[in-house]
LUMBAKOL-85721 format. One line per 4 residues: number of its first residue (from 0); their letters; for each residue x, y, z of C-alpha. Coordinates in pm, 1 decimal. Layout:
# residues N
NUM = a = X Y Z; ...
# end
This chain:
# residues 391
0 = xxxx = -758.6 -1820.6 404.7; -924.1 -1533.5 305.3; -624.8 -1338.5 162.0; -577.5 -1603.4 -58.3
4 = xxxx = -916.0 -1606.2 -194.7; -879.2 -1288.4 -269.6; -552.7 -1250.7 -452.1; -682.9 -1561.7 -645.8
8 = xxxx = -973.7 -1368.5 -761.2; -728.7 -1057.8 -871.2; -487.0 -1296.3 -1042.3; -791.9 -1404.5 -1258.8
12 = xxxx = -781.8 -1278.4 -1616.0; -1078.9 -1280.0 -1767.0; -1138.9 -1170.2 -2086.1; -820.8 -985.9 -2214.1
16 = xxxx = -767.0 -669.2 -2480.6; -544.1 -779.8 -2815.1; -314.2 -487.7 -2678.0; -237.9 -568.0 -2287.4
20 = xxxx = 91.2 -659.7 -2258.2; 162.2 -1032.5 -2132.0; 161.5 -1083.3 -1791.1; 503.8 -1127.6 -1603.6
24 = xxxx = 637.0 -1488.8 -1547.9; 607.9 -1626.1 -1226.7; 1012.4 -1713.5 -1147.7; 1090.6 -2056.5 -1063.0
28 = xxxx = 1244.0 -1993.7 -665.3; 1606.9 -2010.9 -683.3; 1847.3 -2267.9 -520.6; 1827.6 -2309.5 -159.2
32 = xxxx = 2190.6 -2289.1 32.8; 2295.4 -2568.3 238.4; 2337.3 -2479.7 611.2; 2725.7 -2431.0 589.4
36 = xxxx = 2705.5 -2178.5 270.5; 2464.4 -2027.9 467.2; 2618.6 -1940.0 784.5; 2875.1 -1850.5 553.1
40 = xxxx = 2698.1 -1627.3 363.1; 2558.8 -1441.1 694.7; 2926.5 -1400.7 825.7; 3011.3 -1234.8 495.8
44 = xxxx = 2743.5 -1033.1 528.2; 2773.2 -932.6 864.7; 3141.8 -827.3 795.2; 2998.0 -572.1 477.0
48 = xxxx = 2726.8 -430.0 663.9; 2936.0 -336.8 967.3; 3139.4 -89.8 750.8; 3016.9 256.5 705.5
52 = xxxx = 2688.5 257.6 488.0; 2835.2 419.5 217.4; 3083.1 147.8 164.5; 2790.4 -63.4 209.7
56 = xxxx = 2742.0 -344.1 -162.3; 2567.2 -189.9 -428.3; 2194.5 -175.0 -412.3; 1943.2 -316.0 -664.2
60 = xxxx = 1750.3 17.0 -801.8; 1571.7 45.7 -1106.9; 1641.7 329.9 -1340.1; 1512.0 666.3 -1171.2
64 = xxxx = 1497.2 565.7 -840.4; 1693.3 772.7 -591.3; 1922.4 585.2 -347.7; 1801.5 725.8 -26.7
68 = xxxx = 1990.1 470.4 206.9; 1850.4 324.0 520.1; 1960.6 446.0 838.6; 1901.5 613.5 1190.1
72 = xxxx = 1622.2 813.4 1243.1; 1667.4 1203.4 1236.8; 1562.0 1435.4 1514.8; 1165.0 1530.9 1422.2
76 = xxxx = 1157.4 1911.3 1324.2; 825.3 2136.3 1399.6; 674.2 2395.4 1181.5; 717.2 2735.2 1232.4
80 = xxxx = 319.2 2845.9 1270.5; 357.2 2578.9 1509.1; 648.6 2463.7 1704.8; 759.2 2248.3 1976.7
84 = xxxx = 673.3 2322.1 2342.5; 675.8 2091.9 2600.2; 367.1 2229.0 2755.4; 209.6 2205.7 2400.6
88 = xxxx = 275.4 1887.2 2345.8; 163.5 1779.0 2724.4; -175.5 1936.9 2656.3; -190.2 1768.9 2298.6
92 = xxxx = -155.9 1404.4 2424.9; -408.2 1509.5 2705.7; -656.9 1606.8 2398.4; -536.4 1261.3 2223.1
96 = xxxx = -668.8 1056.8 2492.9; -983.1 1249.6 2497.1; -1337.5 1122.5 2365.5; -1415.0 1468.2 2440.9
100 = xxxx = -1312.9 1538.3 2091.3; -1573.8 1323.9 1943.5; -1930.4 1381.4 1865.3; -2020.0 1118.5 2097.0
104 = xxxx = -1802.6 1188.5 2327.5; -1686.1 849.8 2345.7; -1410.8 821.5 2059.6; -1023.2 934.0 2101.4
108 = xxxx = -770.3 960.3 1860.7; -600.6 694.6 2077.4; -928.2 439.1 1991.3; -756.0 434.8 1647.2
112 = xxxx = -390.0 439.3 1758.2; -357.3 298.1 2054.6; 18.9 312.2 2224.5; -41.1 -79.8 2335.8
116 = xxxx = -111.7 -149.7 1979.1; 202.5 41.5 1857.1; -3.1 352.0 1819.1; -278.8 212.9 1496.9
120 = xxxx = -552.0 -76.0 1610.4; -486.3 -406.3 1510.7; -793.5 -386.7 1301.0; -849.0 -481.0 921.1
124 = xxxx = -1002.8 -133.3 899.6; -1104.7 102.3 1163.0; -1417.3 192.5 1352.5; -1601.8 524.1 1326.8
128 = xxxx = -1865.0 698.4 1410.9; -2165.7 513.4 1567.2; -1907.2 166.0 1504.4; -1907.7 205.0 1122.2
132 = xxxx = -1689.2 4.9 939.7; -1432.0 236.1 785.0; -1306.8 156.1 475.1; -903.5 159.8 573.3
136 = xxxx = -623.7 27.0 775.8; -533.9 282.7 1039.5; -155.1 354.2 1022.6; 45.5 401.1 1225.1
140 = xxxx = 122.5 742.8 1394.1; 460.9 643.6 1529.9; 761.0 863.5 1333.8; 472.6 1040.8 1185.7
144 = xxxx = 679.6 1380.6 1226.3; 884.3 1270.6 901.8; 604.8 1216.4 677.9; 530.8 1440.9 376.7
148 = xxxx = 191.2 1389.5 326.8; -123.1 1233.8 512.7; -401.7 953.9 457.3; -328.7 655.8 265.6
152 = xxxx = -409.6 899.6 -69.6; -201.7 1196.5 70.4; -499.4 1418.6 84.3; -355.4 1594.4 396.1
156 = xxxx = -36.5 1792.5 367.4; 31.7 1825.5 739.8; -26.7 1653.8 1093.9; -279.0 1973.4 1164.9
160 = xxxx = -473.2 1905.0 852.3; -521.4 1511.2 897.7; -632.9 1586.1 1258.9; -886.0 1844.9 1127.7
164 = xxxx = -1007.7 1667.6 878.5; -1069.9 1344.6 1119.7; -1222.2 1543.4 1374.6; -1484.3 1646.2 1064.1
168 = xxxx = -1550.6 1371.8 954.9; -1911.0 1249.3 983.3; -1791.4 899.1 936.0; -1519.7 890.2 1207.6
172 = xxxx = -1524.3 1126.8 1482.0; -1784.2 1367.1 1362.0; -1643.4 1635.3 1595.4; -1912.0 1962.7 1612.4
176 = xxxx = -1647.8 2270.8 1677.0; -1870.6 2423.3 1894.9; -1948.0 2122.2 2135.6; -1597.1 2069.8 2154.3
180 = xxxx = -1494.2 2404.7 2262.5; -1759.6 2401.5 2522.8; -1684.6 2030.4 2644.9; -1311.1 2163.3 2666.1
184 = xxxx = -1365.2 2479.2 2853.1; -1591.1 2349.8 3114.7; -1335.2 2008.1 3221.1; -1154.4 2154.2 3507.5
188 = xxxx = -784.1 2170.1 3422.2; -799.1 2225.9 3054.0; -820.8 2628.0 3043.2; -506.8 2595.4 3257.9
192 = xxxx = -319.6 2375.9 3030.2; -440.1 2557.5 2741.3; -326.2 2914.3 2885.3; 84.8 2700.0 2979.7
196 = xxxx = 30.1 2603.3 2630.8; -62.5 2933.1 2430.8; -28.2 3195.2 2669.5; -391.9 3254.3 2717.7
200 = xxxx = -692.1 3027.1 2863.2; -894.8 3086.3 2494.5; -1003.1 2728.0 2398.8; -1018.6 2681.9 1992.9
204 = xxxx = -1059.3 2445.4 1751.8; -728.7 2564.7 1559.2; -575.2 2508.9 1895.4; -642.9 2154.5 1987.1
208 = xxxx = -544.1 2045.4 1661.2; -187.8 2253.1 1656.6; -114.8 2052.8 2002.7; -280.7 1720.5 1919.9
212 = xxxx = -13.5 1742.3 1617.6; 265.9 1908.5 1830.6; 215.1 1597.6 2045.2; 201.8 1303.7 1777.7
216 = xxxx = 546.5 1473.4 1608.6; 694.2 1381.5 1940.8; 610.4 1007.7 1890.1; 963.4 912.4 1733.1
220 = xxxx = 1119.8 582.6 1760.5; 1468.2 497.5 1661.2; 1519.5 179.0 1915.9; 1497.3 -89.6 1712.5
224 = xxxx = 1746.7 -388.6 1697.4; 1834.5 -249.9 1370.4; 1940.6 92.9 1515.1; 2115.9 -69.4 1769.9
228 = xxxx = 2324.9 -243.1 1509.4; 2319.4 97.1 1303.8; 2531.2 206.4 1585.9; 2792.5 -44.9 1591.5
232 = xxxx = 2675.0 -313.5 1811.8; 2705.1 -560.2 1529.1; 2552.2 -891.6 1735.4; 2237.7 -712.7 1765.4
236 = xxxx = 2122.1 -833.5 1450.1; 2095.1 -1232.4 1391.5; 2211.6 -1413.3 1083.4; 1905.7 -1450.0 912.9
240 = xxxx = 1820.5 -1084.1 998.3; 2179.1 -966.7 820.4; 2097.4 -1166.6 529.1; 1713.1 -1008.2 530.0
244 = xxxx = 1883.5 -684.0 531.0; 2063.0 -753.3 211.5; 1802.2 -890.6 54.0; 1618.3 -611.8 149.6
248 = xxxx = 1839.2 -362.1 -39.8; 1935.7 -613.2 -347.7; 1729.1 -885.9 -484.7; 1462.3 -845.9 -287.6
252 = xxxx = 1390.9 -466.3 -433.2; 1261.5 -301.6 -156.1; 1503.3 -29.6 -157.5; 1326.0 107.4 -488.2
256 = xxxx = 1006.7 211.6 -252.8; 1117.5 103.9 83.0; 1376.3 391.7 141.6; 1556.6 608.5 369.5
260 = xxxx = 1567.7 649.4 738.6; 1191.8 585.5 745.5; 1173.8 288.9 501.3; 973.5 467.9 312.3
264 = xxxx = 999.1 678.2 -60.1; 656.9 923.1 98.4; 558.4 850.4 -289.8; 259.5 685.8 -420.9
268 = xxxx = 212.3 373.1 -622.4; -33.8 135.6 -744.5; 37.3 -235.0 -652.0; -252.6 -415.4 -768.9
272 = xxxx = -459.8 -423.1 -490.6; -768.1 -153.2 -632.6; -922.7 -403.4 -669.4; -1140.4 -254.5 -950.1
276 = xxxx = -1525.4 -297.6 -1028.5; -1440.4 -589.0 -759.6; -1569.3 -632.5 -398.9; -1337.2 -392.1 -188.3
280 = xxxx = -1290.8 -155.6 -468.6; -1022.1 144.5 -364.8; -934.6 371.5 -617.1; -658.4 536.1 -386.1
284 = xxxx = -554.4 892.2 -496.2; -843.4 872.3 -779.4; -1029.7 1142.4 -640.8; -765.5 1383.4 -527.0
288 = xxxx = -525.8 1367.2 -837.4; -623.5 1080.6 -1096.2; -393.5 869.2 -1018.3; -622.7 570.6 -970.1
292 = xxxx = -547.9 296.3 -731.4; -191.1 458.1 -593.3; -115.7 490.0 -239.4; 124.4 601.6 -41.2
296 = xxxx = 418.5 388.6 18.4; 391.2 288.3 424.5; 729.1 280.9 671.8; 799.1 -84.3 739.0
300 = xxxx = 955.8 34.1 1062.3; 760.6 -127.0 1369.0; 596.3 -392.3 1094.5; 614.1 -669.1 1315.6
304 = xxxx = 396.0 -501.2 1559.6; 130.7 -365.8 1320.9; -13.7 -624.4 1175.7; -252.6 -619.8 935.9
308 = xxxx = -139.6 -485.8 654.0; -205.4 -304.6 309.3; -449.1 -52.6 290.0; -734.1 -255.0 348.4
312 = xxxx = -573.6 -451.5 598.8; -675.2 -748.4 490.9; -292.8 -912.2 441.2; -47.7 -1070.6 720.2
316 = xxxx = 306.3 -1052.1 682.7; 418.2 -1351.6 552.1; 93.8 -1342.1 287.5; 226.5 -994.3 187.5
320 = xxxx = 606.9 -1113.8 132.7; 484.5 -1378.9 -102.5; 277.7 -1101.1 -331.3; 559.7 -909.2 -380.2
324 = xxxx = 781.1 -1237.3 -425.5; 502.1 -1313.4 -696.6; 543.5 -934.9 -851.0; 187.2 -876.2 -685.3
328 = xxxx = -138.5 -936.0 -864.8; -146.9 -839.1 -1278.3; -532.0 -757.3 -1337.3; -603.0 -793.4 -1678.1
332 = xxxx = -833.9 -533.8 -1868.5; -1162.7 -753.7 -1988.5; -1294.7 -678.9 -2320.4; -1520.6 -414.6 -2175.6
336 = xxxx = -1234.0 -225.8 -1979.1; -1050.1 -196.4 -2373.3; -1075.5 163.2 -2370.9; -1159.6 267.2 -2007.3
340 = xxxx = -939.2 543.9 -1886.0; -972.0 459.1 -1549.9; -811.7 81.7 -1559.8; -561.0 71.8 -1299.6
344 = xxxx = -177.7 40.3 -1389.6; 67.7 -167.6 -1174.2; 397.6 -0.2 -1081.8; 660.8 -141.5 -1309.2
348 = xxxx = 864.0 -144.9 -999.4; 699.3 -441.6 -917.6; 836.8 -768.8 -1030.5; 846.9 -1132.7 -1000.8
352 = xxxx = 1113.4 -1224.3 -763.7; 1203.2 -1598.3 -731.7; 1304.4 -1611.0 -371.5; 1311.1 -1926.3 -203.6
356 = xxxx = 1185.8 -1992.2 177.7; 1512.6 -1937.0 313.2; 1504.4 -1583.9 162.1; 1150.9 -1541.6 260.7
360 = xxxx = 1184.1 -1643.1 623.8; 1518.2 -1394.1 616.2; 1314.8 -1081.5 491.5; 1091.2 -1153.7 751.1
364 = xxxx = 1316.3 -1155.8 1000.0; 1487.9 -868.2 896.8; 1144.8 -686.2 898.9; 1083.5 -779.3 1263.1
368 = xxxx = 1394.5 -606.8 1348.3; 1269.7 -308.6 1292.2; 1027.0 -339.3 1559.3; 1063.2 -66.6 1852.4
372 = xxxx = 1073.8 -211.1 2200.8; 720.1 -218.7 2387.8; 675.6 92.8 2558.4; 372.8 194.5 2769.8
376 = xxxx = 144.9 560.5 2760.4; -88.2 568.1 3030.6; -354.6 839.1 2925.5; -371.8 1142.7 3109.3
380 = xxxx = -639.2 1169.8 3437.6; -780.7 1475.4 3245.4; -858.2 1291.3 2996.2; -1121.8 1076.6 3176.7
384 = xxxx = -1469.4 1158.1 3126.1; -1617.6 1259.5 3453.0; -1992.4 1064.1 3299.9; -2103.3 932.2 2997.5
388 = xxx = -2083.7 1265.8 2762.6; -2358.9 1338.7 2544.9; -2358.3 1405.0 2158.8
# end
C-alpha cells in the first residue's frame, strides 16, 4: 500500500549528523494472553472501569502532562458577541447548505463536511475552488464548539474566524463579500430569516458567518457506546473494547495527547509526518509560530467514521495504530540538514510501544466505540439553488 511506501521512505536515514541522537528501538511485541487470561483480564477490567473515574487505575503520563480524564461531553457554551439563538442557528445551517456562499456558487460548507460523512468528506484531502486539490484532510466539525483553536495549524482562534477565512480563500470557496450579500438578499426567504435571526432584514458578511458558527457549535455528540457506558450501562462496551480503553489510558499512551472529554489535549505536536524537503512536505504551524511540522492534536471521538486520517489523510486506522505502536517515523538529519534550524523535532511523547495484535485489535475496538450513532441532516429547501448560479 501506499501508506506503507511512504512511512518506509520517512523511516529511511540517510546520511546522519555525529550529534543526532540514536534512534529509538523498535520493542519486540509483548506476550500474547491465552483466551482464558484474557476474558479474565476484560472481567477485571470491566469491574475497575465501572467505578467512578476518579477511582479509575492510574494512568500512564509522562512528566508534565496534565491528567485531563476522559469522560462525557459538556454542554457547548456560545460567545458573548455571539450567542445561541435558535433562530440563529436555523438560519446558519440554512447558509451551511448553501453554494450560495461560494464564488461559484456551487460549493457549501457541507461539500467539505457532509452530515452523511460524519460532517468532514471521506477524502485524503479536500476539494476547492475550481476542484483543486487542497493540501489537507478536512476535519471534522462535529463537537467543534469545544475546540480552542482552528485549522490543523491553529491559525483561527474561533468558529467565526475559520468560517471567514474559508469563505476568503481563493483556493477553497473564494467567496466575493459583495456577491454574496447580493445572492443572499435576493433568495426569497433569507431577509426573513435573517431579520428572526438579528432583529433586522440587513444581510452582512459578519452576519452569515456569526450564524454559520452559531449553527456548527450546535453540532455536539455525546451518544457513543462509550457514553452510554460512561453512564452506567456497563454491557455497552465489549471485552475487547474495555481492555482498548485501558490500554488507551496506560500502555498504550494516548492519554498524554488524547485527553479529556474530547480526546483531545487542543495542543500541537510534531509526529513525524512533515515530511520535510520530501514529496508532501507540511511544515504545520511553521508559518504562524515556528513551530515547524506541529499540528494540532485531533478528537478521536467519531474515528471510526472518519476515515482517513492524519493531516494529509493519507493513513487508515489500523496503518495509524501501528505508527504510533512503532513510536512513529524518526527522520534523521542528513549531513546537509547538520545545522538547519528548520529540521523538524519529533514529540518525545512519542515512543516505541511493543503491543501485540491482541492489543492492537483492542485499541481499535475501543476507538470504534467512540463512534456516534448515524444520524441524518437533510439540507434546508432554501438552500437549493433555484439555477445554476453564476460566479
Amino acid at each position: 500500500m501506499r501508506w506503507a511506501l511512504l512511512v518506509v521512505g520517512l523511516l529511511a536515514t540517510g546520511v546522519v549528523a555525529q550529534d543526532e541522537p540514536a534512534l529509538p528501538k523498535r520493542l519486540p511485541a509483548r506476550a500474547e494472553l491465552t483466551p482464558a487470561q484474557y476474558q479474565a483480564l476484560a472481567a477485571d477490567l470491566r469491574a475497575e472501569y465501572l467505578k467512578p473515574a476518579k477511582e479509575w487505575p492510574k494512568p500512564t503520563l509522562d512528566a508534565g502532562v496534565e491528567h485531563r480524564e476522559l469522560g462525557r461531553l459538556p454542554e457547548a457554551t456560545h460567545p458573548k458577541d455571539n450567542p445561541l439563538s435558535k433562530d440563529k442557528a436555523e438560519l446558519g445551517k440554512a447558509l451551511f447548505f448553501d453554494g450560495r456562499l461560494s464564488g461559484t456558487g456551487q460549493a457549501a460548507c457541507a461539500s467539505c463536511h457532509d452530515p452523511d460523512l460524519a460532517w468532514a468528506d471521506g477524502r485524503t484531502t479536500s476539494f476547492g475552488h475550481d476542484r483543486k486539490q487542497l493540501r489537507r484532510n478536512s476535519p471534522s466539525v462535529l463537537n467543534a464548539a469545544f475546540a480552542a483553536s482552528y485549522f490543523w495549524d491553529g491559525r483561527s482562534a474561533s468558529l467565526e474566524d475559520q468560517a471567514l477565512a474559508v469563505l476568503a480563500n481563493v483556493d477553497e470557496m473564494r467567496a466575493d463579500e459583495k456577491t454574496v450579500v447580493s445572492r443572499l438578499e435576493q433568495k426569497a426567504g433569507y431577509p426573513e430569516l435573517f431579520e428572526k435571526a438579528y432583529g433586522d432584514k440587513a444581510v452582512t458578511l459578519d452576519r452569515v458567518v456569526k450564524a454559520v458558527a452559531c449553527f456548527e457549535r450546535t453540532l455536539v455528540g455525546g451518544k457513543s457506546k462509550f457514553d452510554a457506558f460512561l453512564s452506567g450501562r456497563g454491557e455497552s462496551l465489549t471485552d475487547a473494547e474495555v481492555r482498548g480503553l485501558h490500554l488507551f489510558r496506560t500502555d498504550g499512551r494516548c492519554l498524554n495527547c488524547h485527553n479529556g472529554p474530547t480526546f483531545s489535549d487542543g495542543k500541537f505536536h510534531e509526529v513525524g509526518l512533515s515530511y520535510y524537503e520530501r514529496e508532501f512536505e507540511d511544515l504545520g504551524r511553521y508559518r504562524a509560530t515556528k513551530d515547524v511540522g506541529a499540528f494540532r492534536t485531533p478528537s478521536l471521538r467519531n474515528a471510526g467514521r472518519t476515515a482517513p486520517y492524519m493531516h494529509n489523510g493519507l493513513f487508515e486506522l489500523p496503518g495509524v495504530l501501528r505508527m504510533y505502536n512503532a513510536g512513529m517515523p524518526t527522520i534523521r538529519r542528513k549531513e546537509s540538514q547538520k545545522d538547519d534550524p528548520k529540521f523538524p523535532v519529533k514529540s518525545p511523547l512519542l515512543k516505541p510501544l511493543g503491543l501485540n495484535k491482541q492489543d492492537l485489535a483492542d485499541l481499535e475496538a475501543f476507538l470504534r466505540s467512540l463512534d456516534e450513532p448515524v444520524r441524518r441532516v437533510r439540507p434546508p429547501t432554501i438552500s437549493s439553488p433555484d439555477e445554476r448560479l453564476k460566479p
